[in-house]
Structure formats: structure tokens, C-alpha cells
N, C-alpha and C positions, 0 to 999 in steps of 0.2 A: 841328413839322416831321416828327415820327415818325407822325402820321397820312399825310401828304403822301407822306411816301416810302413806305408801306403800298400805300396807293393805287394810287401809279403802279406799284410791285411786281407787284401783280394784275394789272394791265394788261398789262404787257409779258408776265407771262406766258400771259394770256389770248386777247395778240396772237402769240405763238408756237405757243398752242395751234392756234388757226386755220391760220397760218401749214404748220403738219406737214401739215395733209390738206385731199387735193384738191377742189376746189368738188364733184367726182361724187359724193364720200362724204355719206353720210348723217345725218351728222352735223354737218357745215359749217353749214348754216343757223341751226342748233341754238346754237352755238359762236359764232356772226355775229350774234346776237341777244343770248345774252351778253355778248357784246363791247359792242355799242351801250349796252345799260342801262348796264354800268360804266363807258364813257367819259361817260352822262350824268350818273349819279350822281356822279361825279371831279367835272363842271366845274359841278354843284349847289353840290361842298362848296367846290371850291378854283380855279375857274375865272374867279372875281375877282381873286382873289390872284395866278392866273400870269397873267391878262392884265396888271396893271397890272407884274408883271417884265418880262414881254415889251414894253409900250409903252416902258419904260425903256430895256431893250435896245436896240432900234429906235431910239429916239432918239436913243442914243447913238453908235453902232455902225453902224446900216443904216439911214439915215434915207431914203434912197431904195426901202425896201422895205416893204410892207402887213404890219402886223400880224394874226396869223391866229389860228385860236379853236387855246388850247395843246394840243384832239389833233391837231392837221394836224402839229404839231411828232414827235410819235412817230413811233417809226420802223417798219415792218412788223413788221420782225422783228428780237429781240436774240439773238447770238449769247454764251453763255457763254463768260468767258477766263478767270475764277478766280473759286472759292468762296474764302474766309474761314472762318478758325478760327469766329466770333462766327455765321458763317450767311448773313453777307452777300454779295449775288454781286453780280463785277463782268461789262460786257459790251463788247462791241464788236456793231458795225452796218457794213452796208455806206456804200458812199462816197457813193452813188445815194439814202439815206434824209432824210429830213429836210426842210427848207422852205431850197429856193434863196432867198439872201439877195446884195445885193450891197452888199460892207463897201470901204469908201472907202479902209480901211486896209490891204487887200489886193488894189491893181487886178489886171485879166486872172486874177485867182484865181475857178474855181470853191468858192463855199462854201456850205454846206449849216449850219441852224442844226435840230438838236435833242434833245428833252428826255430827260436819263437818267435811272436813278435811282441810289440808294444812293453818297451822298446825291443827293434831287433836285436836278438840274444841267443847265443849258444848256451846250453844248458845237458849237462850231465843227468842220464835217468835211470836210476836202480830199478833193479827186479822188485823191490821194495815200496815203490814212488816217491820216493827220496829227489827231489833232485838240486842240482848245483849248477849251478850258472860260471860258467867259465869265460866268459864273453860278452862283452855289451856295448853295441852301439854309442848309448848315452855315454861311455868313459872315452868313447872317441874325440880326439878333437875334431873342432868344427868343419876345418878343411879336408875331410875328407869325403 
């Protein structure tokens, strides 16, 4: 899982890098082409692994909702809420990010499903900023 969560690490930061400057900048493309390799190279190494999470999910949880390839789940952009002694940072994302999901278990609720990292995690996000973590890496066992 310490790969997994590297990975998506990169991402999110490489999805914030984008994120800071504006398509006029010169470097946007540049950055947007970046981006792409590493979300293909992510779902090269691990893109079987989090779809069969997410069919699980889905099943479980949103069985009225399509399962999508696990970057539509990212969010644009992560906003930093606390580094960690160890280096690890936590985030928050808007309420508007994620793959609208509709959960059985929460009628008339807008919910938005997606993927964090540290640890990699699915997580539930209300229009509210509520959210709920429905999935996690770390309760995986090792072999996987």
C-alpha cells in the first residue's frame, strides 16, 4: 500500500500544481501533460486494484450508480489542513469534487464519492463538508 499511497501523493500534487496557474500560463500544457502520464502510469500499476475496490463499493453502497475509472474519483484540487510530524499531509477538498454517487443509505443527500490519500481512502463528501470515509487502504491486508 506504500506504493499506492506514493502514487496517488504525486497526483494530488501534481493535480494542484495545475490547479495554481492559469490555462494562459505557459506552462499549463506543460503540467497537463504531466498530469496525464501519471494518472496513466497510477492506473497501469494500480488501476485493477482500485477498480475492483470501487466495484465493491458500488455494490455495496451505490448500487444505482456506474463505476468510473478511479481518476474521475480525484478531486481537482487538495487543499492542505495539517502536515504531520512523520511528513505525512492531510487534506481537505471542496464539496463540488468527486463522482456524484447516489447512496440508498442517505436519501435526498447530495453525495460526492472520492479518493484520498495518506492513507489511500475513499471517502464520502456532503454538500455540508461532512465527510465519511468508506474505504481504506490501511484495513487492507497486507497482500494486497
Amino acid at each position: 500500500m506504500n506504493g499506492l499511497n506514493q502514487a496517488l501523493s504525486q497526483l494530488v500534487e501534481k493535480r494542484n500544481q495545475l490547479a495554481a496557474i492559469s490555462y494562459a500560463d505557459s506552462k499549463y500544457d506543460e503540467v497537463e501533460e504531466e498530469l496525464h502520464e501519471m494518472e496513466d502510469a497510477f492506473l497501469d500499476e494500480y488501476g485493477e486494484f482500485m477498480e475492483e475496490v470501487l466495484t465493491d463499493l458500488h455494490d455495496k453502497d451505490f448500487p444505482e450508480s456506474d463505476v468510473l475509472s478511479p481518476i474521475a474519483y480525484l478531486a481537482k484540487k487538495y487543499v492542505v489542513k495539517s502536515t504531520h510530524a512523520d511528513g505525512r499531509v492531510e487534506y481537505t477538498i471542496s464539496s463540488k469534487d468527486g463522482v456524484w454517487v447516489e447512496a440508498f443509505s442517505l436519501p435526498a443527500k447530495s453525495v460526492r464519492l472520492v479518493l484520498m490519500p495518506n492513507p489511500p481512502r475513499f471517502v464520502i463528501h456532503f454538500d455540508s463538508g461532512q465527510q465519511k470515509e468508506v474505504w481504506s487502504a490501511s484495513a487492507e491486508p497486507a497482500s494486497k
